[in-house]
Gaussian input, Z-matrix of N, CA and C with variables (Angstrom, degrees):
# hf/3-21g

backbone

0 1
 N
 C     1     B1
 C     2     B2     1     A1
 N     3     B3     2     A2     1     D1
 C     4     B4     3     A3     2     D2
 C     5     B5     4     A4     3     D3
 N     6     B6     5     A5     4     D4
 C     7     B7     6     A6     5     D5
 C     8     B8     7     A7     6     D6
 N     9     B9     8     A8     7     D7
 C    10    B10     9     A9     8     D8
 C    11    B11    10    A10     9     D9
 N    12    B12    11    A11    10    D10
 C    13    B13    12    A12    11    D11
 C    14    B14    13    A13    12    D12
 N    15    B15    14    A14    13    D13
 C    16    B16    15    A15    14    D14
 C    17    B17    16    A16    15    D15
 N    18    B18    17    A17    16    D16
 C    19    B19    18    A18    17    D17
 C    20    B20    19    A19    18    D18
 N    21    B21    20    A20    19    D19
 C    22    B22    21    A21    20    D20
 C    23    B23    22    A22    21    D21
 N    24    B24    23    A23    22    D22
 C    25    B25    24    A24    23    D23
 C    26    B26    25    A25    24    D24
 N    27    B27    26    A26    25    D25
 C    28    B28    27    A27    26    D26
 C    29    B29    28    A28    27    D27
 N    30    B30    29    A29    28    D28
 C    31    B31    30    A30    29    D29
 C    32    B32    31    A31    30    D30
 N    33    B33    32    A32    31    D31
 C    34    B34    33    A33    32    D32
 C    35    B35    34    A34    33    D33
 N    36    B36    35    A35    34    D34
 C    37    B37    36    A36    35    D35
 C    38    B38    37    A37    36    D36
 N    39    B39    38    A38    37    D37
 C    40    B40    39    A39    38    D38
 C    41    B41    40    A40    39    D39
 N    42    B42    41    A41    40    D40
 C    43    B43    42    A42    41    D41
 C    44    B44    43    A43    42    D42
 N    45    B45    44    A44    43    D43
 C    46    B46    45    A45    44    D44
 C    47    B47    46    A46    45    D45
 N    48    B48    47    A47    46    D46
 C    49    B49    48    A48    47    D47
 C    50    B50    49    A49    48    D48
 N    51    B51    50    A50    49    D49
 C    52    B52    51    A51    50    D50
 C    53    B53    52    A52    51    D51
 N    54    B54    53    A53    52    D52
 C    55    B55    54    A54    53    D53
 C    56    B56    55    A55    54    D54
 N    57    B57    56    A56    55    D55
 C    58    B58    57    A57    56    D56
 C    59    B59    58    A58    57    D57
 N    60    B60    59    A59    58    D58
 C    61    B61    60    A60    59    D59
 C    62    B62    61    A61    60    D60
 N    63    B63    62    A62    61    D61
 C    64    B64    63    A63    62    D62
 C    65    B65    64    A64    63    D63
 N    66    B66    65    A65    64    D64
 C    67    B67    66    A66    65    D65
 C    68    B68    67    A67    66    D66
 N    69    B69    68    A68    67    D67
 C    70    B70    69    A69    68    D68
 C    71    B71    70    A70    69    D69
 N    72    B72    71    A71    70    D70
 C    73    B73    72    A72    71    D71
 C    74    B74    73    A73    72    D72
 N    75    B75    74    A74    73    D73
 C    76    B76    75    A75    74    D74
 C    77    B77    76    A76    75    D75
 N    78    B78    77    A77    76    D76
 C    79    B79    78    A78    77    D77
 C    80    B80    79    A79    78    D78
 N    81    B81    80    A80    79    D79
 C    82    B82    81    A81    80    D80
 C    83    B83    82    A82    81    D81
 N    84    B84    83    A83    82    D82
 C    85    B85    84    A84    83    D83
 C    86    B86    85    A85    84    D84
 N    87    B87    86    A86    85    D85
 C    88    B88    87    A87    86    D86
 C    89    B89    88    A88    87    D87
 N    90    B90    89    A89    88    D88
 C    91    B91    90    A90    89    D89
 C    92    B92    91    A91    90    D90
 N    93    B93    92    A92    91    D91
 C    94    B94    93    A93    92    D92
 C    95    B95    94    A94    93    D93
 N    96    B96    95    A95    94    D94
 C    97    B97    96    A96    95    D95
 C    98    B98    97    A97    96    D96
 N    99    B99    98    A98    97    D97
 C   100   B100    99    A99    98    D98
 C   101   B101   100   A100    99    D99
 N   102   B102   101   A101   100   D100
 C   103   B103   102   A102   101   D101
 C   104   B104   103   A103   102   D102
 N   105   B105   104   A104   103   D103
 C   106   B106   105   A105   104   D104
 C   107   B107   106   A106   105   D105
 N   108   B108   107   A107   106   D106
 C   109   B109   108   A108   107   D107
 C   110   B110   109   A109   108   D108
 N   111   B111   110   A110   109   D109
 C   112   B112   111   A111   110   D110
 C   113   B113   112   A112   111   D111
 N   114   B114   113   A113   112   D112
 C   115   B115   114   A114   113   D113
 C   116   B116   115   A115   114   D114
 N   117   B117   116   A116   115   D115
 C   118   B118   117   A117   116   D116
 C   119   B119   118   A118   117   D117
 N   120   B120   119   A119   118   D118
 C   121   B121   120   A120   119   D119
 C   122   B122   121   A121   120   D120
 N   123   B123   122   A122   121   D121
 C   124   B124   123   A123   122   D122
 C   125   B125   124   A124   123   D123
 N   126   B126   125   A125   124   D124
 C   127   B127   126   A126   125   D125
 C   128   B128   127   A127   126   D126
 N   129   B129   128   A128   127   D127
 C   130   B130   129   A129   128   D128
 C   131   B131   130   A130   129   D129
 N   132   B132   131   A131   130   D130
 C   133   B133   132   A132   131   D131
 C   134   B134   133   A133   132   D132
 N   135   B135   134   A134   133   D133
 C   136   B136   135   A135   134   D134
 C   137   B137   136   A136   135   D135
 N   138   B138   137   A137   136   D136
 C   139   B139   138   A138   137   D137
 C   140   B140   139   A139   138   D138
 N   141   B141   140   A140   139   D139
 C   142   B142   141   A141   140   D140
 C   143   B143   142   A142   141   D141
 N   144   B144   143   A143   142   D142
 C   145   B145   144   A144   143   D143
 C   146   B146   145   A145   144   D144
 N   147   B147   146   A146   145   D145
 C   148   B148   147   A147   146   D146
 C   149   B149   148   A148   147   D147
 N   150   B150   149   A149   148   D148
 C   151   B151   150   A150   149   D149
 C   152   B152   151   A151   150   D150
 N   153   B153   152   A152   151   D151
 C   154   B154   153   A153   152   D152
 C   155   B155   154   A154   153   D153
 N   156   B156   155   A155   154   D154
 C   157   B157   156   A156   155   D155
 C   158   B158   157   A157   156   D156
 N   159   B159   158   A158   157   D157
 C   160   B160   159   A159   158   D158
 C   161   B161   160   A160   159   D159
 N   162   B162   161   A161   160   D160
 C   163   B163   162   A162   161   D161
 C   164   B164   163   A163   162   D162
 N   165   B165   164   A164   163   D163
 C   166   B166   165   A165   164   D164
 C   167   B167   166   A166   165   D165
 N   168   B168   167   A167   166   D166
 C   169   B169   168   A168   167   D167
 C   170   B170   169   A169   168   D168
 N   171   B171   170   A170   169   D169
 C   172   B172   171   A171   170   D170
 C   173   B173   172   A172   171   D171
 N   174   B174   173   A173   172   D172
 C   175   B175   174   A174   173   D173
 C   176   B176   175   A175   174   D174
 N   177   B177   176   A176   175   D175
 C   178   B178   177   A177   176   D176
 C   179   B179   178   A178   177   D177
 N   180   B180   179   A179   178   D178
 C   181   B181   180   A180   179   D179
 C   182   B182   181   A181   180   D180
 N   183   B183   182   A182   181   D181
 C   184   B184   183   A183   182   D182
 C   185   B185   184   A184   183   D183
 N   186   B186   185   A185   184   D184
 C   187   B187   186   A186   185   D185
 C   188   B188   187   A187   186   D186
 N   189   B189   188   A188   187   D187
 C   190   B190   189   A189   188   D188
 C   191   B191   190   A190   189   D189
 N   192   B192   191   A191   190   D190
 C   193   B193   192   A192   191   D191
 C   194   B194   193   A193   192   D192
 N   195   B195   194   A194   193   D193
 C   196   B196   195   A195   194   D194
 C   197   B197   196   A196   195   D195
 N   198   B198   197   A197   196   D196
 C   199   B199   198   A198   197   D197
 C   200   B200   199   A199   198   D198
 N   201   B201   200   A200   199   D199
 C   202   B202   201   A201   200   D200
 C   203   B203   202   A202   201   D201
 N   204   B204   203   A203   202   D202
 C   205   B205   204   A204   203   D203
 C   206   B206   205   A205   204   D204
 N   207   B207   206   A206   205   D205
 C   208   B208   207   A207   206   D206
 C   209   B209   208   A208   207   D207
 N   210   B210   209   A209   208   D208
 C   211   B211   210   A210   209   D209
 C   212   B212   211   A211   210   D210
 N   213   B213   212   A212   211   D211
 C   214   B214   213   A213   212   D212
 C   215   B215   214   A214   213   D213
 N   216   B216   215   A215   214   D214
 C   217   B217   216   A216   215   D215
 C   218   B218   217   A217   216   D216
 N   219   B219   218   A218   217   D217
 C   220   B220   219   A219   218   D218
 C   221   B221   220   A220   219   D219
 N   222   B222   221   A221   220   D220
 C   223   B223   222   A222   221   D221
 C   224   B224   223   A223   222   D222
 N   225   B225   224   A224   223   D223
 C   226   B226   225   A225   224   D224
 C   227   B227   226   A226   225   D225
 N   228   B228   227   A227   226   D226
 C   229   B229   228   A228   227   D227
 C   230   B230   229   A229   228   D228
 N   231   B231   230   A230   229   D229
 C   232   B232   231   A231   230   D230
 C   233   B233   232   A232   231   D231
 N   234   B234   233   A233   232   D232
 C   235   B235   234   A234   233   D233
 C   236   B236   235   A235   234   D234
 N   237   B237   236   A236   235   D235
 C   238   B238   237   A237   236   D236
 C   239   B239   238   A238   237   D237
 N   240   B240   239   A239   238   D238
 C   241   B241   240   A240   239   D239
 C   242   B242   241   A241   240   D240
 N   243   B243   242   A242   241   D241
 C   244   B244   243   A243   242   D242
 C   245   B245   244   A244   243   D243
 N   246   B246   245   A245   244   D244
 C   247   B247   246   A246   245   D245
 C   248   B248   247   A247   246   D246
 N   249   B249   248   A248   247   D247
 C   250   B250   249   A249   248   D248
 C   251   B251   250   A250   249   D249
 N   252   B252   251   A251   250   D250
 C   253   B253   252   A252   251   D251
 C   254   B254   253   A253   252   D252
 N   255   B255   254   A254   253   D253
 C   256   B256   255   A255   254   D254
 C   257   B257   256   A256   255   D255
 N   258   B258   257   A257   256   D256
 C   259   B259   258   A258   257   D257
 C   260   B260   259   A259   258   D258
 N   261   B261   260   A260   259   D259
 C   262   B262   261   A261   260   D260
 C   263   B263   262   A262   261   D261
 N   264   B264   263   A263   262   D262
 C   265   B265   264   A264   263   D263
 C   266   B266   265   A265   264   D264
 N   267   B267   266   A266   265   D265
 C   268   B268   267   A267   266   D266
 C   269   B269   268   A268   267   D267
 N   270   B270   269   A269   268   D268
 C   271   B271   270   A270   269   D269
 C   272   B272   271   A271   270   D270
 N   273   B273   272   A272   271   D271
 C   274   B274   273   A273   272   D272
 C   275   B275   274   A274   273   D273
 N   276   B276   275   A275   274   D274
 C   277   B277   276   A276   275   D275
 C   278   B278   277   A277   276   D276
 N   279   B279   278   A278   277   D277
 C   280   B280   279   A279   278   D278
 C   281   B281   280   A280   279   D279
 N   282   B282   281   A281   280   D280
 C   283   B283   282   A282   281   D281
 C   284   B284   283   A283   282   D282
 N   285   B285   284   A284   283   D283
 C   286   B286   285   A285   284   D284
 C   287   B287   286   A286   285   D285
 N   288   B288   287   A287   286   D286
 C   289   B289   288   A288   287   D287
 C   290   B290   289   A289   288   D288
 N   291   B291   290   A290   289   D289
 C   292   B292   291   A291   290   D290
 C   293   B293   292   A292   291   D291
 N   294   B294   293   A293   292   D292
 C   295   B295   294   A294   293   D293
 C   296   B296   295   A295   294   D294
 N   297   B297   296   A296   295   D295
 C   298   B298   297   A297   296   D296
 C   299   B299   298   A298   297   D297

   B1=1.4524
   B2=1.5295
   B3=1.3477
   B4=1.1382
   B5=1.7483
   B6=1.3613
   B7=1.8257
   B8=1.3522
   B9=1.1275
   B10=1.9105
   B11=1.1100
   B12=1.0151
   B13=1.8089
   B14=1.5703
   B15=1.4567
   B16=1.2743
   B17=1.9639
   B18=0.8879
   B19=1.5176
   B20=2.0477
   B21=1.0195
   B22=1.2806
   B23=1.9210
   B24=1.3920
   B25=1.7928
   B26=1.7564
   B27=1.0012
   B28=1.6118
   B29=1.8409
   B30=0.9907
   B31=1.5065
   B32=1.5398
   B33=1.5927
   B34=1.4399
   B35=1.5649
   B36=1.6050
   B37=1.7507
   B38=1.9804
   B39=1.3051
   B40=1.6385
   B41=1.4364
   B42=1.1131
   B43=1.6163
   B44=1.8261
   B45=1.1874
   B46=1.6035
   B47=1.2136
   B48=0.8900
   B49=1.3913
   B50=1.5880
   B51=1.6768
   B52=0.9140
   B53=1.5745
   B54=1.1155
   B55=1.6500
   B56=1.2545
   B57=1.7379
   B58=1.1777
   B59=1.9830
   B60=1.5466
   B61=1.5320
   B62=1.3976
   B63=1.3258
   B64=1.2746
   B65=1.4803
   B66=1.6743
   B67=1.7110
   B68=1.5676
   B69=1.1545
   B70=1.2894
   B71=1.7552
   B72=0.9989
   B73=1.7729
   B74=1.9570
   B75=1.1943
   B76=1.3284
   B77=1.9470
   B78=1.5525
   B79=1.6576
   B80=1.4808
   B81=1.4480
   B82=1.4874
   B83=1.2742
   B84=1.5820
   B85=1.1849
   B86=1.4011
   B87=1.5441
   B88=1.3928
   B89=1.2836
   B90=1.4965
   B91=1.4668
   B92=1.3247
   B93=1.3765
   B94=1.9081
   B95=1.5856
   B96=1.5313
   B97=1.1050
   B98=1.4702
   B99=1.3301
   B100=1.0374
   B101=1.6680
   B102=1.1617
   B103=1.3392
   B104=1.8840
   B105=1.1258
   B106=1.2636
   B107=1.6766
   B108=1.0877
   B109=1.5338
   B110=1.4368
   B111=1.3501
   B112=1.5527
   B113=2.0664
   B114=1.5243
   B115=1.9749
   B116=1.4633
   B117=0.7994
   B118=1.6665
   B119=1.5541
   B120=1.3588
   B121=1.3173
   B122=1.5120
   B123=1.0825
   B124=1.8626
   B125=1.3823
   B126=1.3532
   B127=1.7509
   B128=1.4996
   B129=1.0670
   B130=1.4654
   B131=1.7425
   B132=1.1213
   B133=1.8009
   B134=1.0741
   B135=1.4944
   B136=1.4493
   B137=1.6152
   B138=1.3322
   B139=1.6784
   B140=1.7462
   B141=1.1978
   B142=1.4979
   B143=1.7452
   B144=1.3573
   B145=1.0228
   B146=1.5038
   B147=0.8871
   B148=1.8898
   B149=2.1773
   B150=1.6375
   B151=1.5047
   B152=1.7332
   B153=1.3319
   B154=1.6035
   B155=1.6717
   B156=1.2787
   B157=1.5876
   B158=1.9921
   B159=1.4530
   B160=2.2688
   B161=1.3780
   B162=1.3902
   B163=1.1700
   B164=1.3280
   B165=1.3202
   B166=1.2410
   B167=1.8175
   B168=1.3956
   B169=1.0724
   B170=2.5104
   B171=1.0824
   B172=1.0687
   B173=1.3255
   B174=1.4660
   B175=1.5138
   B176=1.5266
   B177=1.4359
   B178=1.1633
   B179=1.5509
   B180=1.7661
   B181=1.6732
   B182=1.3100
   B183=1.4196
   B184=1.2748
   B185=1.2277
   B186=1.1511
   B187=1.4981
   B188=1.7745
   B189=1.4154
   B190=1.4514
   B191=1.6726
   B192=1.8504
   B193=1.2883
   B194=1.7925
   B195=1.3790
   B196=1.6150
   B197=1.6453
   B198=1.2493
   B199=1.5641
   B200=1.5464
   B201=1.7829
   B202=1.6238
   B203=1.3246
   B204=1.2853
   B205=1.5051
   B206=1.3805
   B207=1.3193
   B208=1.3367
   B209=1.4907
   B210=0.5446
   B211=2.1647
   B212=2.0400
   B213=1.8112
   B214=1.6118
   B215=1.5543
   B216=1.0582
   B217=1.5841
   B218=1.3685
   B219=1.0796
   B220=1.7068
   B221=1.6746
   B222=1.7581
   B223=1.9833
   B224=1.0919
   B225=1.7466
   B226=0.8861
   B227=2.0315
   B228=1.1171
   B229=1.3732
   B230=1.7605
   B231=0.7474
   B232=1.4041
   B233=1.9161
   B234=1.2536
   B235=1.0633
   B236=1.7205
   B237=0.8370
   B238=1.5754
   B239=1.6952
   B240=0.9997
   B241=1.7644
   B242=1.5802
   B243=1.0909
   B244=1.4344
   B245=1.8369
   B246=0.9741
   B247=1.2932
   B248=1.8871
   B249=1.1695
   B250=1.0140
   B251=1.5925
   B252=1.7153
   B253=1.4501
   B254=1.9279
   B255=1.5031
   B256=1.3234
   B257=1.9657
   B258=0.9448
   B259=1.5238
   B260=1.0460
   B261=1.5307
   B262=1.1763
   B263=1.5344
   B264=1.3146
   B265=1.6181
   B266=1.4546
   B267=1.4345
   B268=1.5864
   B269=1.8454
   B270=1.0635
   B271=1.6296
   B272=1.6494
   B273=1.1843
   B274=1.4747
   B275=1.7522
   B276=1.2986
   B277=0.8425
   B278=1.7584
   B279=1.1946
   B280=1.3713
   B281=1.3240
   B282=1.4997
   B283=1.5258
   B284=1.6533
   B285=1.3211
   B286=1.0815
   B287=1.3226
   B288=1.3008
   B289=1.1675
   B290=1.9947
   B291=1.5839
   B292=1.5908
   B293=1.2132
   B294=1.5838
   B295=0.6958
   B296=1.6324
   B297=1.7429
   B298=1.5665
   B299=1.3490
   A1=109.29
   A2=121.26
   A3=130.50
   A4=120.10
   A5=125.07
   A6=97.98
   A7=108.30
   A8=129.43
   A9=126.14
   A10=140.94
   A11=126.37
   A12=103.72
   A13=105.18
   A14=108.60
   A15=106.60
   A16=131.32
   A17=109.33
   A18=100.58
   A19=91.79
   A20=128.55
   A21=111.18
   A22=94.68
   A23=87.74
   A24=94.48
   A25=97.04
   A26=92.51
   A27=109.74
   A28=107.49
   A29=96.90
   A30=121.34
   A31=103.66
   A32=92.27
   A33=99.39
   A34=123.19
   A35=107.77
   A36=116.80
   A37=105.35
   A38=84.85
   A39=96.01
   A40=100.74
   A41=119.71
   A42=133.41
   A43=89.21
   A44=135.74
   A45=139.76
   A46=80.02
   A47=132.50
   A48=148.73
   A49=123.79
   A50=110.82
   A51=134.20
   A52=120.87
   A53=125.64
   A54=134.59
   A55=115.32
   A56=127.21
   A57=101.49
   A58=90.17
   A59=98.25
   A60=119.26
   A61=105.94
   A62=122.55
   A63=123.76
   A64=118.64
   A65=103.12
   A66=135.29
   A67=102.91
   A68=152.81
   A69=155.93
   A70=108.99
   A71=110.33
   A72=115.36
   A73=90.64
   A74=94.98
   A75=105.79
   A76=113.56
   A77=102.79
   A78=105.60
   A79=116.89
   A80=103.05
   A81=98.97
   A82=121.56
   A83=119.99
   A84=123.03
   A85=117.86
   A86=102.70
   A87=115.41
   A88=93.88
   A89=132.60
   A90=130.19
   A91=125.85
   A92=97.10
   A93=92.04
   A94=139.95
   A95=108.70
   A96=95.63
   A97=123.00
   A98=127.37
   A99=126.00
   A100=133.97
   A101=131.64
   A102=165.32
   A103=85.61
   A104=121.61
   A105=111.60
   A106=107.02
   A107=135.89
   A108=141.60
   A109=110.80
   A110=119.57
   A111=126.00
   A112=114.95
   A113=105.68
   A114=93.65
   A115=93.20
   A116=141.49
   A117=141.37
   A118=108.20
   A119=113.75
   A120=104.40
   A121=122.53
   A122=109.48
   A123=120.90
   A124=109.25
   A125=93.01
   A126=101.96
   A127=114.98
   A128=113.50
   A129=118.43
   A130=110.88
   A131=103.98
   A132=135.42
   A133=98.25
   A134=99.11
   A135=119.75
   A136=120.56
   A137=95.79
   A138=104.79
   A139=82.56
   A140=142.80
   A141=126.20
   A142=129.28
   A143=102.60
   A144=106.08
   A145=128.76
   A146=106.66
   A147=141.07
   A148=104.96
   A149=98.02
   A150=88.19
   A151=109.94
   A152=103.91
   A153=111.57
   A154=104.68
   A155=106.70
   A156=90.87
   A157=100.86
   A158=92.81
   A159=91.68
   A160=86.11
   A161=148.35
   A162=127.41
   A163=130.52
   A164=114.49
   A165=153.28
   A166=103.56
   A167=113.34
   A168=129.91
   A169=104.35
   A170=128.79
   A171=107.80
   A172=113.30
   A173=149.42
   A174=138.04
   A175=119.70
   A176=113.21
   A177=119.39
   A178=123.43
   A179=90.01
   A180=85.87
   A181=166.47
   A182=81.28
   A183=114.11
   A184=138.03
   A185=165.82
   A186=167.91
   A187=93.08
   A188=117.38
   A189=96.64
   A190=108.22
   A191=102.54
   A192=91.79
   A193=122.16
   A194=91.18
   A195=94.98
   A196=96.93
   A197=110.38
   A198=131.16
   A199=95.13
   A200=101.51
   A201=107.11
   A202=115.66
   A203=127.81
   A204=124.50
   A205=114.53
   A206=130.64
   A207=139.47
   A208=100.09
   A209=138.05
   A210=145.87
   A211=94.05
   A212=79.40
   A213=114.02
   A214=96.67
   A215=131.58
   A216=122.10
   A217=111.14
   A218=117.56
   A219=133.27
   A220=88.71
   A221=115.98
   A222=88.85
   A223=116.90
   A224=129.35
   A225=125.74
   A226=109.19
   A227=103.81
   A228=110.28
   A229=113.12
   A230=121.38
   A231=125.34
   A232=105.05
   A233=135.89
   A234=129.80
   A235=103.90
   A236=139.06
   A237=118.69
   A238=100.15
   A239=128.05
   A240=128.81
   A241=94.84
   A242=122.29
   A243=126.54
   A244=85.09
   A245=121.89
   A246=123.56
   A247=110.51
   A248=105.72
   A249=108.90
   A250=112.60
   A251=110.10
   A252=109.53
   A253=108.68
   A254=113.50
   A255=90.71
   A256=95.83
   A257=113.21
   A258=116.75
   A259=119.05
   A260=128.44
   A261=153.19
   A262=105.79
   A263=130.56
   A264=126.26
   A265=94.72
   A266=114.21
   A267=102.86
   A268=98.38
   A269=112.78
   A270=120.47
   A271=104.62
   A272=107.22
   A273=117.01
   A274=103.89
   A275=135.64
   A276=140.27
   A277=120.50
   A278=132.41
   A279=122.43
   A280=113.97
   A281=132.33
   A282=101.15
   A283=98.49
   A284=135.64
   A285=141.81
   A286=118.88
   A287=171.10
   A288=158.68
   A289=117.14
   A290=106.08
   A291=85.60
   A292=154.44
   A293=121.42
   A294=164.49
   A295=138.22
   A296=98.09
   A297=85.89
   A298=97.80
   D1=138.58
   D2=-176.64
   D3=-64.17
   D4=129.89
   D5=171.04
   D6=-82.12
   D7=143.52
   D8=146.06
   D9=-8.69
   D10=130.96
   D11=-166.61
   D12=-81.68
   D13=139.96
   D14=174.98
   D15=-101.11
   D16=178.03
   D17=-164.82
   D18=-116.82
   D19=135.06
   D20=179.54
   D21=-121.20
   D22=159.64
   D23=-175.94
   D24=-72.95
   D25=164.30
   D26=164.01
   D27=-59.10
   D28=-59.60
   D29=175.05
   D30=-21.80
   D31=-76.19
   D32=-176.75
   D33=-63.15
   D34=-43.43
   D35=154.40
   D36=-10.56
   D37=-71.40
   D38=-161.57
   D39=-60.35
   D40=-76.63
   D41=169.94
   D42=-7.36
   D43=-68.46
   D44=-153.30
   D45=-64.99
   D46=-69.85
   D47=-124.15
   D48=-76.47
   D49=-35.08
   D50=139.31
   D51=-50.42
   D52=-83.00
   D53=164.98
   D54=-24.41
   D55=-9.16
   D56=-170.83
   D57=-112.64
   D58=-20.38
   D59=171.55
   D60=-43.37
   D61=-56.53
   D62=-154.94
   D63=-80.38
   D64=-4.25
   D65=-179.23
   D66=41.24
   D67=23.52
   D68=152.25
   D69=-45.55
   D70=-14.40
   D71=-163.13
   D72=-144.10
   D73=123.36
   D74=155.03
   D75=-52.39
   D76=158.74
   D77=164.94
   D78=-57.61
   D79=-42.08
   D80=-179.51
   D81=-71.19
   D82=-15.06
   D83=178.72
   D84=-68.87
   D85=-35.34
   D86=-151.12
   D87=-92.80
   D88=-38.60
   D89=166.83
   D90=-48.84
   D91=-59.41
   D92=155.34
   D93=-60.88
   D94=-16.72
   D95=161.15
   D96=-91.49
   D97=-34.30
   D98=153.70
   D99=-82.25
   D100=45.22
   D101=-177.52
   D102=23.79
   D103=65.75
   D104=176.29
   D105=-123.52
   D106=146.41
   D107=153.60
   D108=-41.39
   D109=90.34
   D110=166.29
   D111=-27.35
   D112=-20.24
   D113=166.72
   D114=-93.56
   D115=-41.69
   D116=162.46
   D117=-23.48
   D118=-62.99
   D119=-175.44
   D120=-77.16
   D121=-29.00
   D122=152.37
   D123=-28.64
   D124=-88.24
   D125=169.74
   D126=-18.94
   D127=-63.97
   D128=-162.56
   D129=-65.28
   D130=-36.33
   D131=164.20
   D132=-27.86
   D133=-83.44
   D134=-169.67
   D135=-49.33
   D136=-32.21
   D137=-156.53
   D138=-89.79
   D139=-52.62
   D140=162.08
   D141=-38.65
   D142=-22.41
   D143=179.48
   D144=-92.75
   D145=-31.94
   D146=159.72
   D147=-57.00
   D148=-46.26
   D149=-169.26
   D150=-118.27
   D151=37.15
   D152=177.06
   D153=-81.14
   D154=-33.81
   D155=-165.90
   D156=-70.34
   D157=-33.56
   D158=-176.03
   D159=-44.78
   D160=-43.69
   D161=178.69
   D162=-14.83
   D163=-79.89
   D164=-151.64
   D165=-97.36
   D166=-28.53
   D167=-164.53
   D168=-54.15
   D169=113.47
   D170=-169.09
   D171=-81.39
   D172=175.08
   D173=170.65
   D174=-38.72
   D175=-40.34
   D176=173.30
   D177=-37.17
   D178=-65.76
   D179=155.77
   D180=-153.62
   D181=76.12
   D182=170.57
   D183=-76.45
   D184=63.23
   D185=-6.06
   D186=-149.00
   D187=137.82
   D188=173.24
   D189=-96.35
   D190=147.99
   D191=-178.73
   D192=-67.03
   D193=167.10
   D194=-161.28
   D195=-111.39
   D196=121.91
   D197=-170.98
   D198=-44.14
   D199=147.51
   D200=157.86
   D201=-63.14
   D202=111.07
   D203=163.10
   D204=-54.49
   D205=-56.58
   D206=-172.59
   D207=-73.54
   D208=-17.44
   D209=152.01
   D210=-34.06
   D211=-77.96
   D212=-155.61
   D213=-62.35
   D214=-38.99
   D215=179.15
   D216=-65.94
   D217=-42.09
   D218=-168.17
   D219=-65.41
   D220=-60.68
   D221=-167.05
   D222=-74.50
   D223=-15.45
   D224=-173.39
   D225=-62.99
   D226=-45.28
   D227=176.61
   D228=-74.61
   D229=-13.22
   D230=166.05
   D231=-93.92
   D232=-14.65
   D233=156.73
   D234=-93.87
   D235=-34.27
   D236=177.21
   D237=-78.00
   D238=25.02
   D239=178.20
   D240=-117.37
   D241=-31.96
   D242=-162.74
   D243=-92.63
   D244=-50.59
   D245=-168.99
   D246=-56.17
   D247=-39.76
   D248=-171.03
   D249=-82.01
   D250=-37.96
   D251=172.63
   D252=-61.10
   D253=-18.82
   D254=-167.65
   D255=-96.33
   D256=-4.07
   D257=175.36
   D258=-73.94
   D259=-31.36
   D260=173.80
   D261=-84.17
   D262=-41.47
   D263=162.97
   D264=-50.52
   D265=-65.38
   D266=-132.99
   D267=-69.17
   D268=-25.35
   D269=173.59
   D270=-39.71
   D271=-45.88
   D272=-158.55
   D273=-83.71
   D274=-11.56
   D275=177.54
   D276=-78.23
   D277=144.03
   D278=-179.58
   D279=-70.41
   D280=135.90
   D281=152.11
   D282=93.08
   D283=-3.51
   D284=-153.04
   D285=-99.85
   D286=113.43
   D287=-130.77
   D288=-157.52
   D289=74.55
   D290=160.26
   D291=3.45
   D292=-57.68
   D293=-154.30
   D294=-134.53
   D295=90.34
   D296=-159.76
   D297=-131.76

């Protein structure tokens, strides 16, 4: 029978992740003690090892995040809809002027 898939904390991520760093314990050791899949803990290895420097990394340089496009398309078209319903009001009004 299959187990559930589980969700592990970050916490614990690191916790593996470290332990396998410090190589004192074989993979198999460390999987069995922490009931984890020995490529699992690789993974996690790896993925500490790959993102140690963002650590240390200062704002300077650090990559800036890059805006939701699919955000930014969506209001833009929901403001040219609004734009147009109120262009189309103000037309309809007496006395009314676009443009002032």
């Amino acid at each position: 029978m299959k187990r559930p898939r589980r969700n592990h904390a970050p916490a614990f991520k690191a916790k593996v992740a470290l332990a396998a760093l410090k190589g004192d314990r074989t993979l198999a050791e460390l999987a069995q003690q922490f009931d984890v899949h020995p490529n699992q803990i690789t993974q996690w290895k790896t993925q500490l090892l790959e993102r140690a420097t963002e650590l240390f990394a200062t704002a300077s340089d650090r990559p800036a995040a890059a805006p939701d496009v699919k955000a930014l398309h969506a209001k833009i078209g929901q403001l040219v809809l609004e734009n147009d319903f109120l262009a189309g009001a103000l037309g309809r009004l007496p006395d009314a002027s676009a443009k002032r």
